[in-house]
PyMOL Python script that loads the backbone (N, CA, C, O; Angstrom):
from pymol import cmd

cmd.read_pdbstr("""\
ATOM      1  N   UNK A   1       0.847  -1.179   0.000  1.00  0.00           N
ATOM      2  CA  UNK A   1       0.000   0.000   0.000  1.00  0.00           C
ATOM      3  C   UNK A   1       0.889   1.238   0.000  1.00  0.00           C
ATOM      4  O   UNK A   1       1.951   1.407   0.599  1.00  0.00           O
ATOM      5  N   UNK A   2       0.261   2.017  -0.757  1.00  0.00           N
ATOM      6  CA  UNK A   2       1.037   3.067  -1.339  1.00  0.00           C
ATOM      7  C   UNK A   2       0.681   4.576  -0.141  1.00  0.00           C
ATOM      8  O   UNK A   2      -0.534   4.751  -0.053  1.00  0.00           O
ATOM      9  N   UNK A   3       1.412   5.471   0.610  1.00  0.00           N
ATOM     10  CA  UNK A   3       1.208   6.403   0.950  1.00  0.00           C
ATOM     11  C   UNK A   3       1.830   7.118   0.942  1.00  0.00           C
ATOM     12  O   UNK A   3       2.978   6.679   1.020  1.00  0.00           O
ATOM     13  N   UNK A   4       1.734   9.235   0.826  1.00  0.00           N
ATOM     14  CA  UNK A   4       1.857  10.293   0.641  1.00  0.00           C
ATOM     15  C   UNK A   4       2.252  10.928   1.577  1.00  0.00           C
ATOM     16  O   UNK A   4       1.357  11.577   2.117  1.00  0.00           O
ATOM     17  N   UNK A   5       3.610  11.064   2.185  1.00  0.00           N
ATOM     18  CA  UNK A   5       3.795  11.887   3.483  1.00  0.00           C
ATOM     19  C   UNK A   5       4.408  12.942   3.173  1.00  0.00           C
ATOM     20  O   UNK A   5       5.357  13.157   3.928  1.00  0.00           O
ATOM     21  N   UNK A   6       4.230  13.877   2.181  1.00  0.00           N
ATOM     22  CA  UNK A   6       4.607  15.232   1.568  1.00  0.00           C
ATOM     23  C   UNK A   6       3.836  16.095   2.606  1.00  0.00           C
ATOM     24  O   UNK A   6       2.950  15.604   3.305  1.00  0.00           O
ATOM     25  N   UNK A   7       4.167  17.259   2.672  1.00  0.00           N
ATOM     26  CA  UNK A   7       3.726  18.406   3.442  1.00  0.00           C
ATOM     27  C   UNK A   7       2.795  18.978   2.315  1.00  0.00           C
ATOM     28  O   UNK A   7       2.696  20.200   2.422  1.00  0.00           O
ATOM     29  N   UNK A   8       2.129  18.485   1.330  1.00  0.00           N
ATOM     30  CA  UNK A   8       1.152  18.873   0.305  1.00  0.00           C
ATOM     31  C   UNK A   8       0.199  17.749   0.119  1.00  0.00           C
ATOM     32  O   UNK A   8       0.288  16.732  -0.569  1.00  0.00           O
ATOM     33  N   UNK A   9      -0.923  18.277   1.062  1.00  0.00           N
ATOM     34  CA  UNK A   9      -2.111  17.327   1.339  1.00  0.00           C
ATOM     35  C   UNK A   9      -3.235  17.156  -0.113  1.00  0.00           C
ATOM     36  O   UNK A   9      -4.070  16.273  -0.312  1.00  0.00           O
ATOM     37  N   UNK A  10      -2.905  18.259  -0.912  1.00  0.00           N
ATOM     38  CA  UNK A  10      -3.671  17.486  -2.131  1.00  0.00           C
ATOM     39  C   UNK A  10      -2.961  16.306  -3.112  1.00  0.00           C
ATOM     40  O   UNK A  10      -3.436  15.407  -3.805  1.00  0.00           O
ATOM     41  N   UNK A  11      -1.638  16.742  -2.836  1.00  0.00           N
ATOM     42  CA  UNK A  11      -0.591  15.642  -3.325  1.00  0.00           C
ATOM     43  C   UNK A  11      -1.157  14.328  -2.659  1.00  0.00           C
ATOM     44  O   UNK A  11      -1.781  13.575  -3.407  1.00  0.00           O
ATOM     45  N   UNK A  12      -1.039  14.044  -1.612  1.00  0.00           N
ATOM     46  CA  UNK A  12      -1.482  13.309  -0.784  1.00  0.00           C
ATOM     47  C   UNK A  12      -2.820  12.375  -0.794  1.00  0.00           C
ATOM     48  O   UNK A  12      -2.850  11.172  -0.534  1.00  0.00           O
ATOM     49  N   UNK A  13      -3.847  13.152  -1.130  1.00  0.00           N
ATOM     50  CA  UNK A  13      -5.242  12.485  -1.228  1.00  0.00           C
ATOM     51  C   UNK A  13      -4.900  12.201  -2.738  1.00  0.00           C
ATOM     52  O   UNK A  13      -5.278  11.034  -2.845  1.00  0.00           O
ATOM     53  N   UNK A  14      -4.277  12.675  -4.299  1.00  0.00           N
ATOM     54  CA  UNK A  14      -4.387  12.066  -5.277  1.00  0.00           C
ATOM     55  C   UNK A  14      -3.379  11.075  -4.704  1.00  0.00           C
ATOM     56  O   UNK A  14      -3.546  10.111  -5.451  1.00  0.00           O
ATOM     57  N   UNK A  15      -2.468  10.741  -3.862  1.00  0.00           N
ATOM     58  CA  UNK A  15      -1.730   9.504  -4.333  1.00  0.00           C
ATOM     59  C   UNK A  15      -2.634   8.114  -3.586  1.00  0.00           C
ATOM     60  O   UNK A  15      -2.822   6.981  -4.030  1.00  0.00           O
ATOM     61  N   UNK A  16      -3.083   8.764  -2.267  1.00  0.00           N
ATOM     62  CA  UNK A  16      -4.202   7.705  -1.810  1.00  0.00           C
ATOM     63  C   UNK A  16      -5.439   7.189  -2.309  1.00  0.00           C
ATOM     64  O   UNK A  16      -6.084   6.209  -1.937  1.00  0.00           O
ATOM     65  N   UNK A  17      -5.751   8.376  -3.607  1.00  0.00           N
ATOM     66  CA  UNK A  17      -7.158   7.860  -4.305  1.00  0.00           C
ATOM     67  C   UNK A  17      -6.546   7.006  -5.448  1.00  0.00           C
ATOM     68  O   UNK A  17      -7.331   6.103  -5.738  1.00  0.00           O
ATOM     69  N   UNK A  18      -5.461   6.981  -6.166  1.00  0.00           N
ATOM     70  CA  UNK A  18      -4.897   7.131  -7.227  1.00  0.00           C
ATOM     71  C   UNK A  18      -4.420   4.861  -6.419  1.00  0.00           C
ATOM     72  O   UNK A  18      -4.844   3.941  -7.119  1.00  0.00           O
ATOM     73  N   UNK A  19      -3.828   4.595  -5.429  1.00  0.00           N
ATOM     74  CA  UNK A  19      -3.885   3.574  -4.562  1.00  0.00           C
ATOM     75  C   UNK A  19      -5.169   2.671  -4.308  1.00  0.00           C
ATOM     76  O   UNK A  19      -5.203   1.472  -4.032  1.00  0.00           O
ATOM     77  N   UNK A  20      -6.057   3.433  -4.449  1.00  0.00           N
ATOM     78  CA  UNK A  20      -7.697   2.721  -4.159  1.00  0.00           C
ATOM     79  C   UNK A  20      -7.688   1.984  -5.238  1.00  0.00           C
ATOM     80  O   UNK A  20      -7.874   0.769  -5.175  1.00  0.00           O
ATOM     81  N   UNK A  21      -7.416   2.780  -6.644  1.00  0.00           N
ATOM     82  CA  UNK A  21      -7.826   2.564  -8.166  1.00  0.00           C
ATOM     83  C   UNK A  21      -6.815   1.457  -8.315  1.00  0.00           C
ATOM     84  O   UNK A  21      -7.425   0.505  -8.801  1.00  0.00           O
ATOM     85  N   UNK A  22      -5.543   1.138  -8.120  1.00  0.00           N
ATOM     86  CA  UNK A  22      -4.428   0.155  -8.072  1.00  0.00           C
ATOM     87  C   UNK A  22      -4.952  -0.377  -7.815  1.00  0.00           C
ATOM     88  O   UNK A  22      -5.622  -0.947  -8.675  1.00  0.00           O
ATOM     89  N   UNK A  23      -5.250  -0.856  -5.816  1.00  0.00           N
ATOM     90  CA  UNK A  23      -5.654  -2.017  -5.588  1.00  0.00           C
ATOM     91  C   UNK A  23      -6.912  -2.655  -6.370  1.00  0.00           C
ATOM     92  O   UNK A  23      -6.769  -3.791  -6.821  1.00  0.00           O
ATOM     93  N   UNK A  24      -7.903  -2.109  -6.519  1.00  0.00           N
ATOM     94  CA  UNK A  24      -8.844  -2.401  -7.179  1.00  0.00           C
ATOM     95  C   UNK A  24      -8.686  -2.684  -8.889  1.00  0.00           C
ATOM     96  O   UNK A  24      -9.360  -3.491  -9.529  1.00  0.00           O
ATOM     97  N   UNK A  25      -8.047  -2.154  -9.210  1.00  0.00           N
ATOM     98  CA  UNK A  25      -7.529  -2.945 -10.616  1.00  0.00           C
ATOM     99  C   UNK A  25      -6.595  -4.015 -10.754  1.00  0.00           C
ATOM    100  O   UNK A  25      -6.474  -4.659 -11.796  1.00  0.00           O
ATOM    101  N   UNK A  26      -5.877  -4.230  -9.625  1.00  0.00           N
ATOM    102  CA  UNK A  26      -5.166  -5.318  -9.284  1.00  0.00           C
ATOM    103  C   UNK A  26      -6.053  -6.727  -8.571  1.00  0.00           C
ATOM    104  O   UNK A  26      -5.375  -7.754  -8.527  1.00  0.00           O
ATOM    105  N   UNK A  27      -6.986  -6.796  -8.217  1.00  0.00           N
ATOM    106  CA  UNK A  27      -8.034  -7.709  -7.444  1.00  0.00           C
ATOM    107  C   UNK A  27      -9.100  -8.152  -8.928  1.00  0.00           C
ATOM    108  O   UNK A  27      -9.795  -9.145  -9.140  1.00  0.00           O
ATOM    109  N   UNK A  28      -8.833  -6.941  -9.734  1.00  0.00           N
ATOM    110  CA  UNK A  28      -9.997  -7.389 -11.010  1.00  0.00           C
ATOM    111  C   UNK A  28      -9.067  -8.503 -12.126  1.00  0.00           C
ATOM    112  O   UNK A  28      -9.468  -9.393 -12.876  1.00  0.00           O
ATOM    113  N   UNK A  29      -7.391  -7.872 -11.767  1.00  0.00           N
ATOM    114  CA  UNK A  29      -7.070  -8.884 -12.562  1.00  0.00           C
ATOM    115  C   UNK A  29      -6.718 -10.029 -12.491  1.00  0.00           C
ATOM    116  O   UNK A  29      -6.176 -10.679 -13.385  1.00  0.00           O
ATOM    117  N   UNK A  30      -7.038 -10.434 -11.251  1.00  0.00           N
ATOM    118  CA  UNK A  30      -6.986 -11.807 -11.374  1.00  0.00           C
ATOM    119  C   UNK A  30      -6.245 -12.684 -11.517  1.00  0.00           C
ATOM    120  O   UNK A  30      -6.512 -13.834 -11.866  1.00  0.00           O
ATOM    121  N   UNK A  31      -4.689 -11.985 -11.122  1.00  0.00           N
ATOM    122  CA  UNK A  31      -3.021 -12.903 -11.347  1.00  0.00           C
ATOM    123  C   UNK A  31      -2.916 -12.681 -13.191  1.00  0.00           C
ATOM    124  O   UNK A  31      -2.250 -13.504 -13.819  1.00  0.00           O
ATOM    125  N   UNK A  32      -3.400 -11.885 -13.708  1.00  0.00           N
ATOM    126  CA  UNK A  32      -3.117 -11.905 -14.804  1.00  0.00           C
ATOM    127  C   UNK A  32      -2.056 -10.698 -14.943  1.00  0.00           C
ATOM    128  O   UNK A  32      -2.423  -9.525 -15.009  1.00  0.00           O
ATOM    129  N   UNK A  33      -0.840 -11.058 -14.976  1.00  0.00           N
ATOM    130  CA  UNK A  33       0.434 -10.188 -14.739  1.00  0.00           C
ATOM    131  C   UNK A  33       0.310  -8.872 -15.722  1.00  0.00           C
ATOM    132  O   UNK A  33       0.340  -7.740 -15.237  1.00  0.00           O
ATOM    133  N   UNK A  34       0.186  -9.073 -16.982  1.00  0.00           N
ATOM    134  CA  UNK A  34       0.123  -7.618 -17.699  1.00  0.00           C
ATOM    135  C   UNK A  34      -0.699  -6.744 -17.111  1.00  0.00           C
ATOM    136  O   UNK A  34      -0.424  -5.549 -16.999  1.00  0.00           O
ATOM    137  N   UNK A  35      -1.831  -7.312 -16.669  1.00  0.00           N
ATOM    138  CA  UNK A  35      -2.847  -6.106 -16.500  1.00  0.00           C
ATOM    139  C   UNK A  35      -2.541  -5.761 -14.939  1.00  0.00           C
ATOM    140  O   UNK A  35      -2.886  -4.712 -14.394  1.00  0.00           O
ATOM    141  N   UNK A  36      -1.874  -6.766 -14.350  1.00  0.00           N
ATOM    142  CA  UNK A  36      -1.314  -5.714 -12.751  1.00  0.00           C
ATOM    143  C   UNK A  36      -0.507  -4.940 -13.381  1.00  0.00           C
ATOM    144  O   UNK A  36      -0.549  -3.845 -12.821  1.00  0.00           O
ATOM    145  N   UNK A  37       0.302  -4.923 -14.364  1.00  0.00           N
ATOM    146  CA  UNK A  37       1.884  -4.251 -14.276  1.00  0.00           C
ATOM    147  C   UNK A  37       1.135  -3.377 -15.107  1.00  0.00           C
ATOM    148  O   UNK A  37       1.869  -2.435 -15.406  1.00  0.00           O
ATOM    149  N   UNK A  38      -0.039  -3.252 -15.640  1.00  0.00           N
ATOM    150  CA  UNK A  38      -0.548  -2.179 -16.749  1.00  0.00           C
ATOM    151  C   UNK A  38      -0.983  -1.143 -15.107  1.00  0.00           C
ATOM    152  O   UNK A  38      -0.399  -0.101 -14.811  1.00  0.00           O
ATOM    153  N   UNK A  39      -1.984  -1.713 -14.362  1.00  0.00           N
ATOM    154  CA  UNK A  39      -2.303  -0.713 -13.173  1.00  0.00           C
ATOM    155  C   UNK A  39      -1.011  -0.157 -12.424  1.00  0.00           C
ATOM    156  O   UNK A  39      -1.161   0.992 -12.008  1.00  0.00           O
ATOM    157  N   UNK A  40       0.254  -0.752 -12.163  1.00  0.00           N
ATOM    158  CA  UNK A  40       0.922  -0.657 -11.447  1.00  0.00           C
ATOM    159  C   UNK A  40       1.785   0.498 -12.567  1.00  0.00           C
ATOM    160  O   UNK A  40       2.581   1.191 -11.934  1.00  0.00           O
ATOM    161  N   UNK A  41       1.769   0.659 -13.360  1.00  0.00           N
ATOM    162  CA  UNK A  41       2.172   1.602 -14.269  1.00  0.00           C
ATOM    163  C   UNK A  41       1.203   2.797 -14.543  1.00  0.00           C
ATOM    164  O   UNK A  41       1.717   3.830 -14.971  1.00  0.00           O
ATOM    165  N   UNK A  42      -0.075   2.765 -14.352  1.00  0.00           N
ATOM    166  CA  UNK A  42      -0.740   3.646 -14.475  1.00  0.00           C
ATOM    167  C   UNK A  42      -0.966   4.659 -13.392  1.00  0.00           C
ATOM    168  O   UNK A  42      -1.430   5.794 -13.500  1.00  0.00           O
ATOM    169  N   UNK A  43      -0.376   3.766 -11.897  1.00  0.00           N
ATOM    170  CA  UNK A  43      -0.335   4.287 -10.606  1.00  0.00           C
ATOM    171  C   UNK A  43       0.710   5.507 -10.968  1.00  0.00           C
ATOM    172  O   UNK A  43       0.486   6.643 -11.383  1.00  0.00           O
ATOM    173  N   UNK A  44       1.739   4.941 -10.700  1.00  0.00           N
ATOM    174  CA  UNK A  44       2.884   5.619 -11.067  1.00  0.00           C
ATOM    175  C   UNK A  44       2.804   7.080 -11.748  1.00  0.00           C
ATOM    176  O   UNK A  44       3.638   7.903 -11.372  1.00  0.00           O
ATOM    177  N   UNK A  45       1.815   7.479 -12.770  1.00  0.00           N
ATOM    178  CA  UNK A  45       2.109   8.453 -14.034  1.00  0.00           C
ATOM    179  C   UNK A  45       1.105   8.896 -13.088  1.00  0.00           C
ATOM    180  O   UNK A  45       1.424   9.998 -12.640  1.00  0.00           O
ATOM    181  N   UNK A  46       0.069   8.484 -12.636  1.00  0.00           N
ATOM    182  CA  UNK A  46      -0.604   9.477 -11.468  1.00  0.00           C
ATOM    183  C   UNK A  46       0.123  10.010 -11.002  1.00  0.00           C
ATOM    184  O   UNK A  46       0.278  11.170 -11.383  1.00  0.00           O
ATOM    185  N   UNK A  47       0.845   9.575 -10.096  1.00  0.00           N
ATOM    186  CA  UNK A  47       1.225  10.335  -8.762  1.00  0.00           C
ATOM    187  C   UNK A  47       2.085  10.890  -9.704  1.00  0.00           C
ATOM    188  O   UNK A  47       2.031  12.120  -9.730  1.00  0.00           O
ATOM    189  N   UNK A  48       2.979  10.298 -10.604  1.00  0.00           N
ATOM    190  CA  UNK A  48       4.214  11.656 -10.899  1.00  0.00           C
ATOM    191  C   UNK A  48       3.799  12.961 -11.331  1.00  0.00           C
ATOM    192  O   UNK A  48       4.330  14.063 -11.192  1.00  0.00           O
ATOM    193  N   UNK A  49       2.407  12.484 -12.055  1.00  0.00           N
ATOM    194  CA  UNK A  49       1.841  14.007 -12.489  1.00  0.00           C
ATOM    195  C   UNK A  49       1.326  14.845 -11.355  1.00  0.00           C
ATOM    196  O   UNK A  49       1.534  16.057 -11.304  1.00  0.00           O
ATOM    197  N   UNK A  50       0.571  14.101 -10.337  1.00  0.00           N
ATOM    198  CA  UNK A  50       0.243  14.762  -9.159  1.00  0.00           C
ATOM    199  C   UNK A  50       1.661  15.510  -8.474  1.00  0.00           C
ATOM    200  O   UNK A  50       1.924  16.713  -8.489  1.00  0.00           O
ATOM    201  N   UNK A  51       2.169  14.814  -8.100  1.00  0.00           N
ATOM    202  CA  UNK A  51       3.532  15.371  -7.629  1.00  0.00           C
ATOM    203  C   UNK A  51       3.853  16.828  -8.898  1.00  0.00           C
ATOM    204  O   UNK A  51       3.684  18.018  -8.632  1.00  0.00           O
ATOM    205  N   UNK A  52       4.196  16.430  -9.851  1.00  0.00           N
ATOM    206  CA  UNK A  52       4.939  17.632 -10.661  1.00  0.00           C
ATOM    207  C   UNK A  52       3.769  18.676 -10.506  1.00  0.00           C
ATOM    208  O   UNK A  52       4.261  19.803 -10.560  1.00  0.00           O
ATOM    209  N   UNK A  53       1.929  18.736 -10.274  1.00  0.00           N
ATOM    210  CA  UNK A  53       1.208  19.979 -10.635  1.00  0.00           C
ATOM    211  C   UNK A  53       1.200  20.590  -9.136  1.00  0.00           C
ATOM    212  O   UNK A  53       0.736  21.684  -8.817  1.00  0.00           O
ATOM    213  N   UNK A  54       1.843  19.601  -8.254  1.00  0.00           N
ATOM    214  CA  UNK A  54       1.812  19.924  -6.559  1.00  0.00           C
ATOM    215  C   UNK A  54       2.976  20.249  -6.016  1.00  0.00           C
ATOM    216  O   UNK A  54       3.139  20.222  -4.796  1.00  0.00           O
ATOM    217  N   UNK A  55       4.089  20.656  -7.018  1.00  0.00           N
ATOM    218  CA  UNK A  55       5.358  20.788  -6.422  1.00  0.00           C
ATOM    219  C   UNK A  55       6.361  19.921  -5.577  1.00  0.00           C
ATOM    220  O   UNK A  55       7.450  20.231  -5.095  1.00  0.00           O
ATOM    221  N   UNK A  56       5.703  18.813  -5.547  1.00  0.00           N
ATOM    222  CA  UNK A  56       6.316  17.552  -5.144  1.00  0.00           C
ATOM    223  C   UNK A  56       7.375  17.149  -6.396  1.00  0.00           C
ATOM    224  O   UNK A  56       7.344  17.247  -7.622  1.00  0.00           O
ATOM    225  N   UNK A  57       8.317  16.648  -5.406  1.00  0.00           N
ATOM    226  CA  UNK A  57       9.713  16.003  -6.220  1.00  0.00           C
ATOM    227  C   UNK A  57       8.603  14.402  -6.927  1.00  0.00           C
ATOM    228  O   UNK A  57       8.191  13.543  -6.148  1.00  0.00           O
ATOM    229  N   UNK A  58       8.447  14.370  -7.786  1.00  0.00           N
ATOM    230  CA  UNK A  58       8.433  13.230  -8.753  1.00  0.00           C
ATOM    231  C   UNK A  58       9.358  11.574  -8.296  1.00  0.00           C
ATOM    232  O   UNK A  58       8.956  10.412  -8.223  1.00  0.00           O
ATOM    233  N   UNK A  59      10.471  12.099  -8.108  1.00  0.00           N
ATOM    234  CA  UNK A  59      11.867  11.331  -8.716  1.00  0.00           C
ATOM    235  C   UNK A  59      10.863   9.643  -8.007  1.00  0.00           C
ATOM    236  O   UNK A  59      10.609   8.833  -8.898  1.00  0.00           O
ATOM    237  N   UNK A  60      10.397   9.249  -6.587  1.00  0.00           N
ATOM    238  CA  UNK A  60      10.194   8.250  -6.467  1.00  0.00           C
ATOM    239  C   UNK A  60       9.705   7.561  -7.734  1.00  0.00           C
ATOM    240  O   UNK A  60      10.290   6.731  -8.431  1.00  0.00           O
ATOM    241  N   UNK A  61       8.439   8.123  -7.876  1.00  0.00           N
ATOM    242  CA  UNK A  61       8.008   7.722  -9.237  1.00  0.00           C
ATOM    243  C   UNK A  61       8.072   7.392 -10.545  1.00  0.00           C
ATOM    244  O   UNK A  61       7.321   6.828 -11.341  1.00  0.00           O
ATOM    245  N   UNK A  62       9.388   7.987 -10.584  1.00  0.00           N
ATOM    246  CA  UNK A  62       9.898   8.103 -11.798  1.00  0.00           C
ATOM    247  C   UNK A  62      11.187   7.067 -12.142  1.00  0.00           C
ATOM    248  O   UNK A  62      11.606   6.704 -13.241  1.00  0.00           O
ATOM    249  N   UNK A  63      11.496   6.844 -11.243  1.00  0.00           N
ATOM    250  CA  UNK A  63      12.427   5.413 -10.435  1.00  0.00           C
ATOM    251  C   UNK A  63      11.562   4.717 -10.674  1.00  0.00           C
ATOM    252  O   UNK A  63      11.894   4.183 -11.732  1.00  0.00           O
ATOM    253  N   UNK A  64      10.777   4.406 -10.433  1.00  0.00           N
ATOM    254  CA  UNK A  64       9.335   3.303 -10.200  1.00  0.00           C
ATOM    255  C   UNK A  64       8.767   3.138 -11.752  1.00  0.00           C
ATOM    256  O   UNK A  64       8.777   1.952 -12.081  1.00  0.00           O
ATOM    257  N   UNK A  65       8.479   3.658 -12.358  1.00  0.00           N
ATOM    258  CA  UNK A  65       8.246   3.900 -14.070  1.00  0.00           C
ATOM    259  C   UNK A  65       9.406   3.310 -14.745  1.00  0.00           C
ATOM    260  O   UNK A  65       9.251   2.334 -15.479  1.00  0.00           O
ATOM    261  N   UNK A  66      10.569   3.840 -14.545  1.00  0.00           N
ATOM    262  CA  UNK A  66      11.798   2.620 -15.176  1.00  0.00           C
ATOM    263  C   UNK A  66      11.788   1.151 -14.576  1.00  0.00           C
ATOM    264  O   UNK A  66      12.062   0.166 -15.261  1.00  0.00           O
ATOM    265  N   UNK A  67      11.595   1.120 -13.813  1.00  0.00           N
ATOM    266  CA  UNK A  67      12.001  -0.250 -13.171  1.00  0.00           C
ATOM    267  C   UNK A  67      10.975  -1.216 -13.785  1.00  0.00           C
ATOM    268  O   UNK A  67      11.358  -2.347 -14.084  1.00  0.00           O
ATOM    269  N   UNK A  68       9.397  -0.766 -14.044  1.00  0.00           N
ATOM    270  CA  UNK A  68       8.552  -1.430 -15.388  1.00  0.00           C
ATOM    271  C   UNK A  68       8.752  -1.527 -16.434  1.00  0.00           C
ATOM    272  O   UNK A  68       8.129  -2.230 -17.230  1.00  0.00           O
ATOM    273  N   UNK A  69      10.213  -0.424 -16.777  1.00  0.00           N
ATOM    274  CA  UNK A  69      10.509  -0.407 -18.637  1.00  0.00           C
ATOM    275  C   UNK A  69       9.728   0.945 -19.110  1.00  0.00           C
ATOM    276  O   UNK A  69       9.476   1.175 -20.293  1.00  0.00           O
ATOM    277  N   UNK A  70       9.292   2.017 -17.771  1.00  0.00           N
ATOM    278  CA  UNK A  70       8.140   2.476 -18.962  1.00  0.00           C
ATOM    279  C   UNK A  70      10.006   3.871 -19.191  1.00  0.00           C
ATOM    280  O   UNK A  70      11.049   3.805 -18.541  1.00  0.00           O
ATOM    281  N   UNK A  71       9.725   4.634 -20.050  1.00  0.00           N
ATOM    282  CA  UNK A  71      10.549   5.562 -19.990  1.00  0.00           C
ATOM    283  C   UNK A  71      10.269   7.486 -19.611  1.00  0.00           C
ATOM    284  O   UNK A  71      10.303   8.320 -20.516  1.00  0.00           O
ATOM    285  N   UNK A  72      10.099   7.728 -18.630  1.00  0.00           N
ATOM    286  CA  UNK A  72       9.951   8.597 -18.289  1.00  0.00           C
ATOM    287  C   UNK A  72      10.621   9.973 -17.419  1.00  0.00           C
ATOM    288  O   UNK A  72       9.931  10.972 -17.217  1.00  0.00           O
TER     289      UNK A  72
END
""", "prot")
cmd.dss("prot")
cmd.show_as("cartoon", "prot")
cmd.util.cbc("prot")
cmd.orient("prot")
């Protein structure tokens, strides 16, 4: 489980709502690996965008986006 301890509480509620949508797309798929690593990649470009429109440093995320292959 994914949480937001930035001193920017809207940062914060998108990375915890943005976590709801993960787990729950991860429970729909059913051990079917692409489509976790498709949510678990889609998590990611959330929060980095949340982070970059909230003045939050990105970089976790963006660490986290390579390590799937995505390039960002």
């Amino acid at each position: 489980m994914s949480v937001s301890q930035s001193p920017n509480l809207t940062h914060n509620l998108n990375v915890a709502q943005a976590e709801g949508v993960r787990q729950t797309a991860v429970v729909a798929a059913a051990g079917n690996v692409a489509s976790i690593r498709s949510a678990e990649v889609q998590f990611h470009i959330t929060c980095r965008s949340s982070a970059i429109t909230n003045g939050v440093s990105p970089s976790s995320h963006i660490y986290a986006l390579r390590g799937l292959g995505q390039a960002y």
